[in-house]
C-alpha positions in Angstrom: 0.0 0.0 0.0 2.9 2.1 0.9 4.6 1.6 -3.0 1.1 2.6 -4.5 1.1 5.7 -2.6 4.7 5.8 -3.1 4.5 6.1 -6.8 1.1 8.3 -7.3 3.4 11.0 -5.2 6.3 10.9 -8.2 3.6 11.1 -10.7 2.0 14.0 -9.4 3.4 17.1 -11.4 6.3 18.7 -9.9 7.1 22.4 -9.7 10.4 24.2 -10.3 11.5 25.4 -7.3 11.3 29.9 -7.2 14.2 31.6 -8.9 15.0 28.8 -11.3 12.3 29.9 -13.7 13.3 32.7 -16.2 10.8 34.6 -17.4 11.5 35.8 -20.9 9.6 39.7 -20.8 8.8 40.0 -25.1 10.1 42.7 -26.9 8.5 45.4 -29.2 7.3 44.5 -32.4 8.4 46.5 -35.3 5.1 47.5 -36.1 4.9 49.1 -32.8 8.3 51.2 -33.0 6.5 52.4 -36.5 3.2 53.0 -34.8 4.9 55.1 -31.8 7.0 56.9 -34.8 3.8 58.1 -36.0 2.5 59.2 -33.3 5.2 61.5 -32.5 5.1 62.6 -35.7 1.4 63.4 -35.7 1.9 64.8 -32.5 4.8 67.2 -33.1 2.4 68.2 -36.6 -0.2 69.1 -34.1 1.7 70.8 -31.4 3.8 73.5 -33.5 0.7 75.5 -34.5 0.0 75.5 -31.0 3.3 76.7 -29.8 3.5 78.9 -32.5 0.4 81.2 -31.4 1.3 81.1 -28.5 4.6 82.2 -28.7 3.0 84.9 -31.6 1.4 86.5 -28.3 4.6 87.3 -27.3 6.0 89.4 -30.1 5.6 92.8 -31.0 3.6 93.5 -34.5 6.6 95.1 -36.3 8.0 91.2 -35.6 5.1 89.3 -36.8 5.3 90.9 -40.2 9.4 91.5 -41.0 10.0 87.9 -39.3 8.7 85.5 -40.9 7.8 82.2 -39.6 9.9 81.9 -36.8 9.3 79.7 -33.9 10.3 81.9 -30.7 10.3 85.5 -30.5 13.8 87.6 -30.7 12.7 89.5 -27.9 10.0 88.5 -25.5 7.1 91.2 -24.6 3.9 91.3 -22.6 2.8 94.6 -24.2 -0.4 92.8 -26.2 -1.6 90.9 -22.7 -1.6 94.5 -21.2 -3.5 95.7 -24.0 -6.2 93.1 -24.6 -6.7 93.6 -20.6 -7.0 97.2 -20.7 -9.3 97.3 -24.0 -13.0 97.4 -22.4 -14.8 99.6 -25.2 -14.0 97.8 -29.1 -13.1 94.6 -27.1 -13.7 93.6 -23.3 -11.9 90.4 -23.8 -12.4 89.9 -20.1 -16.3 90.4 -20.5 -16.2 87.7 -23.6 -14.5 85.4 -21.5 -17.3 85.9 -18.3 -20.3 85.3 -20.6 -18.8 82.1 -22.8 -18.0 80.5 -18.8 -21.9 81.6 -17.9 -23.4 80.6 -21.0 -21.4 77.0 -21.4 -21.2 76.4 -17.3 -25.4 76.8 -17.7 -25.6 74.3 -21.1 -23.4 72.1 -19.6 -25.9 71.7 -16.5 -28.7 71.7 -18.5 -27.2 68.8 -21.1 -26.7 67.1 -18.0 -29.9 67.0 -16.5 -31.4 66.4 -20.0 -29.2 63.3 -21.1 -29.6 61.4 -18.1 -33.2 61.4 -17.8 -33.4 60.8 -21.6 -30.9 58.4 -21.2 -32.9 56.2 -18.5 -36.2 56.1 -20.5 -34.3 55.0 -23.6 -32.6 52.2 -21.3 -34.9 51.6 -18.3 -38.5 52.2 -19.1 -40.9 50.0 -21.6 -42.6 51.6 -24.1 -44.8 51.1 -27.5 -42.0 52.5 -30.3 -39.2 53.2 -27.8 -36.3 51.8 -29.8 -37.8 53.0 -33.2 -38.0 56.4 -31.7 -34.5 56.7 -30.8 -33.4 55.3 -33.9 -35.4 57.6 -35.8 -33.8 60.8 -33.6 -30.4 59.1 -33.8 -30.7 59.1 -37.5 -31.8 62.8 -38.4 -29.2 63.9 -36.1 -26.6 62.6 -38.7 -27.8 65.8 -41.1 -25.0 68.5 -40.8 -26.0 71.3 -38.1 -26.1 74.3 -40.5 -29.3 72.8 -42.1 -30.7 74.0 -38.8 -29.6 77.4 -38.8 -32.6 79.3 -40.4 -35.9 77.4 -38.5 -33.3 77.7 -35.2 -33.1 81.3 -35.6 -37.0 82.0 -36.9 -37.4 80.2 -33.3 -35.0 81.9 -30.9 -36.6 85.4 -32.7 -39.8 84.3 -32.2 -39.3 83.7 -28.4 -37.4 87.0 -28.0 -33.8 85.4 -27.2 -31.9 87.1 -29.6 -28.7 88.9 -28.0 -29.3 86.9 -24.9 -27.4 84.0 -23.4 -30.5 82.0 -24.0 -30.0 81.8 -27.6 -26.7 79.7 -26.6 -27.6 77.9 -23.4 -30.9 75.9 -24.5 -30.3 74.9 -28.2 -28.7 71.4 -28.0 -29.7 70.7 -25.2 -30.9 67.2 -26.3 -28.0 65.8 -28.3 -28.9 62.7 -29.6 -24.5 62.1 -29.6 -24.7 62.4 -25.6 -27.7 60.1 -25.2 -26.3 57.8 -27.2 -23.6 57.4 -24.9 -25.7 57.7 -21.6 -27.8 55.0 -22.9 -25.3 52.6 -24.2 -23.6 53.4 -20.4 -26.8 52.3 -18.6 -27.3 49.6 -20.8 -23.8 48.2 -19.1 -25.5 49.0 -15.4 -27.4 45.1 -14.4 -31.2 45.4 -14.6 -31.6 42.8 -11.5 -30.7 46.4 -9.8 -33.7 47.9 -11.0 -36.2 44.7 -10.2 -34.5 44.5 -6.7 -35.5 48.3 -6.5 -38.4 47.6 -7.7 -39.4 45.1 -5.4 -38.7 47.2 -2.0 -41.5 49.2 -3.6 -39.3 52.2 -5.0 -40.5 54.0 -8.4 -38.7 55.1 -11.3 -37.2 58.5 -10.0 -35.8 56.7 -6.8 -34.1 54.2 -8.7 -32.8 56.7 -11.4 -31.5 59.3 -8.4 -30.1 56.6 -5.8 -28.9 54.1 -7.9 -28.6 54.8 -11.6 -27.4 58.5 -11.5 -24.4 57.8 -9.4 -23.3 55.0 -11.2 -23.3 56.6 -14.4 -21.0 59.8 -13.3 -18.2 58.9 -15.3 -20.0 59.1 -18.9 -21.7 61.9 -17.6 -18.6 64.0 -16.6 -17.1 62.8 -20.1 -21.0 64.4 -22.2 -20.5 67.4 -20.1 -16.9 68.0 -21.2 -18.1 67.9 -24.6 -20.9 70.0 -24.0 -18.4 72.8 -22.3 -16.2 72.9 -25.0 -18.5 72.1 -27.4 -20.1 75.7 -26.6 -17.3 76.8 -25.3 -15.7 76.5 -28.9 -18.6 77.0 -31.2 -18.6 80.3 -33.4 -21.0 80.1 -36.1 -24.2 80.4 -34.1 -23.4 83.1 -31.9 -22.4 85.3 -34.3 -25.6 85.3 -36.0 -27.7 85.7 -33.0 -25.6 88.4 -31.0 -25.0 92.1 -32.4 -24.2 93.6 -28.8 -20.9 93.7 -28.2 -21.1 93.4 -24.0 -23.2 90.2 -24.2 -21.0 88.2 -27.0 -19.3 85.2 -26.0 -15.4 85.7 -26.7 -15.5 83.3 -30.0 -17.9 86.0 -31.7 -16.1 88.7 -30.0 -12.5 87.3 -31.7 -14.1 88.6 -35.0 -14.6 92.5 -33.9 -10.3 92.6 -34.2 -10.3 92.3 -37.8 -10.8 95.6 -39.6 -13.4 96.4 -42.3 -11.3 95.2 -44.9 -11.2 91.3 -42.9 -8.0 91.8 -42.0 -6.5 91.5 -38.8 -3.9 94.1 -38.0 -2.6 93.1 -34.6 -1.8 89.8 -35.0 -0.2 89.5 -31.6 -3.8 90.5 -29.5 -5.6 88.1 -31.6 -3.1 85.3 -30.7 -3.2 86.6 -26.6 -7.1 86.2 -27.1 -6.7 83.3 -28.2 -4.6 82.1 -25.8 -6.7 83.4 -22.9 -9.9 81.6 -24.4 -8.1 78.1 -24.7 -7.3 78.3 -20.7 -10.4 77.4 -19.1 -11.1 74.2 -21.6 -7.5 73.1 -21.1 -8.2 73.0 -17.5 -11.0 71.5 -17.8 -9.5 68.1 -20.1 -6.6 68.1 -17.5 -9.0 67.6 -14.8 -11.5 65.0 -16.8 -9.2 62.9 -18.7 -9.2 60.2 -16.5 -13.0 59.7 -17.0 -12.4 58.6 -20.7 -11.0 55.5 -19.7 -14.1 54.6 -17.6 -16.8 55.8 -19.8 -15.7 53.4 -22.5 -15.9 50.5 -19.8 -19.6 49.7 -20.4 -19.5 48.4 -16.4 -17.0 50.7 -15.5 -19.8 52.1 -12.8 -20.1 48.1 -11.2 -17.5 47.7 -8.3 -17.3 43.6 -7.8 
């Protein structure tokens, strides 16, 4: 009895004993040495326009039109900052700047009030048509924008908002991109939640405030950093529906620097505007980024 035990024990497999195992760690492909190569080139393509307005905001305007394209300044002023700062008749940059953070922090609240209650009747609740209506919605909303222009303004006219922030704040409100996203997010979220919910005897807001609307922060936070910069950024729209100079947002307001001829004469306060206006989005994807990563995780809200 001893021998058969004897010899099931040396057939059992045997482990190396620790440190006697190399571990070979792979190398990098080819194909990924090329693929970093072009990102770094992409990237350095990107980034020099950048660095080059900024570093435009720096030189005087005898500079920007006897240099050339040069990269750095020769000599490093701060005269069109002072200026754009001072200007508060043709162009109260700091004005601009104040009504684009009211008028995109107010959309951006609104989209994300909008989107998530959208979002959970599109996901959660039962109704006759409800995927054929989103469908439909997500479908039209493939046309291009502009086709929207003339009924949007015959509307915003009609309900007196022209030359006031509402004119910005409550168009868009229901993106069909952002529901999209909320819904395909909640889709991700287990329904046995719901029924469990549902059971204890709460309704449809209860379960969307206490358990639904906190797990679905990250693809929120990600829609309302599009929304910010998406109104933050857009220029078309406002300057159609704003003709007073105090109430523009400072995309519109870029375009009073230009002369009547179109052309912009100092080309280093247009590039300090532009740098000011870029701050407060930059900020803003320095503080969100991280919330990418989760919002493409469908369960990304579902701790284990």
């Amino acid at each position: 009895m001893s021998n058969q035990v004897a010899q099931q024990y040396d057939k059992r497999p045997r482990f190396k004993e620790q440190g006697t195992v190399k571990s070979k760690s792979p190398g990098i492909s080819i194909s990924k040495y090329i693929s970093y190569l072009f990102l770094i080139v992409l990237c350095i393509i990107w980034i020099i326009p950048v660095v080059f307005g900024i570093t435009t905001s720096f030189r005087s305007q005898s500079e920007v039109v006897s240099s050339g394209f040069r990269l750095f300044p020769k000599e490093w002023i701060f005269d069109n900052y002072v200026a754009i700062l001072e200007n508060t008749s043709t162009a109260p940059i700091l004005r601009w700047l104040m009504n684009s953070l009211f008028i995109a922090s107010m959309h951006t609240l609104l989209v994300v009030v909008v989107i998530s209650i959208t979002g959970y009747g599109y996901s959660r609740m039962k109704f006759k048509g409800r995927d054929t209506l989103f469908f439909t919605l997500l479908g039209i909303s493939f046309f291009p924008g502009v086709v929207n222009l003339i009924p949007s303004y015959k509307i915003i006219d009609a309900l007196g908002w022209v030359n006031t922030s509402w004119a910005m704040i409550i168009p868009g409100l229901a993106g069909m991109g952002n529901i999209f996203l909320v819904r395909q997010f909640m889709n991700g979220i287990p329904k046995d939640l719901d029924e469990s919910a549902h059971v204890d005897g709460a309704g449809h807001f209860r379960i969307y405030f206490s358990i639904i609307l906190p797990l679905i922060k990250p693809v929120l936070i990600v829609c309302a950093l599009f929304s910010f910069t998406g109104s933050w950024n857009d220029f078309l729209w406002p300057v159609i529906v704003f003709t007073d100079v105090d109430k523009m947002p400072v995309t519109a307001g870029l375009l009073l620097l230009q002369d009547i001829y179109g052309n912009y004469r100092m080309i280093g306060q247009l590039m300090g505007s532009a740098v000011l206006a870029i701050i407060p989005t930059l900020l803003l994807f320095l503080f969100a980024q991280k919330y990418f990563v989760q919002s493409i995780n469908l369960n990304s809200g579902i701790k284990g």
